[in-house]
C-alpha distance (Angstrom), angle and dihedral (degrees) to the residues before:
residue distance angle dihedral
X1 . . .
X2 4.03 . .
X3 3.99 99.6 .
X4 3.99 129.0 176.3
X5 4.13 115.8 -57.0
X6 3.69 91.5 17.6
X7 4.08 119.7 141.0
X8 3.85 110.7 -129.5
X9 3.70 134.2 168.3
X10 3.61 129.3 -123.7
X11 3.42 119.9 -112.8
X12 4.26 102.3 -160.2
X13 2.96 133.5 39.9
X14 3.75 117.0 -90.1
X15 3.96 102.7 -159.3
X16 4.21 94.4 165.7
X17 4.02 90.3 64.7
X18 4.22 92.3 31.8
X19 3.96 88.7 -111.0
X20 4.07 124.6 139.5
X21 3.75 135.0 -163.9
X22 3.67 110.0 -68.5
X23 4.10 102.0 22.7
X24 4.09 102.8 128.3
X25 3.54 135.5 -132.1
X26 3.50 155.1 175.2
X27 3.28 127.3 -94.9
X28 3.86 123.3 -145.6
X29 3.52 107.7 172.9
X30 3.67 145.1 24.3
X31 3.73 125.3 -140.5
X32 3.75 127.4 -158.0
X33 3.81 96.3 -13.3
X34 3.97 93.8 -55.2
X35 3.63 102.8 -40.0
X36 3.75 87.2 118.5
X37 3.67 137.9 3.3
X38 3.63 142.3 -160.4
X39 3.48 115.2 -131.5
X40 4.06 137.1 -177.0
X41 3.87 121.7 -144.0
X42 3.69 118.4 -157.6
X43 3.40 141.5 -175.9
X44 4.16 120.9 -106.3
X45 3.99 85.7 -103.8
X46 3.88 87.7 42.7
X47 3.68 103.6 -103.8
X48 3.87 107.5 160.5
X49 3.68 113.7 -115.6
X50 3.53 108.7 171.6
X51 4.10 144.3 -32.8
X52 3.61 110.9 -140.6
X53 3.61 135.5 -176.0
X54 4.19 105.8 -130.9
X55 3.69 131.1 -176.0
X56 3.89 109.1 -118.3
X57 4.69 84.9 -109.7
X58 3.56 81.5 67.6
X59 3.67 110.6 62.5
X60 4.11 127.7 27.7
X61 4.21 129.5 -154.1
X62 3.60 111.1 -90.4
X63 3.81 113.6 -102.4
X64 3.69 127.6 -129.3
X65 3.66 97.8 -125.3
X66 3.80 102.3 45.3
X67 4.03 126.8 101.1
X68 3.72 134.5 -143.2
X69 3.43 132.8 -107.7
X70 3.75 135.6 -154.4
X71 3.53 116.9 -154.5
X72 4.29 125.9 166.1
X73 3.62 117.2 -101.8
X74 3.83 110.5 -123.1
């Protein structure tokens, strides 16, 4: 279960805040139990890009054995 503070990744594309499948971020509050969540992407140096409310099909738990990757926002 996806719980407060969490990192998840997204799992669409988000092309309205200039975020793609797989960029992670934080998530800072739970709505009704996990069926949505709202979640803060930042920037590697921790420049706020956007808070968004998601539905829970559209980001996943972070896995153990996965890596980041930095890419430049366009």
């Amino acid at each position: 279960m996806i719980t407060e503070l969490d990192r998840v990744a997204l799992t669409t594309d988000l092309p309205e805040y200039n975020l793609k499948t797989g960029d992670i971020g934080t998530v800072v509050l739970v709505h009704q139990e996990g069926l949505g969540y709202e979640v803060e992407f930042m920037t590697v140096t921790g420049q706020a890009i956007a808070i968004i409310s998601l539905f829970s099909s559209q980001v996943r738990a972070i896995g153990d054995r996965e890596i980041a990757q930095a890419r430049v926002l366009t």
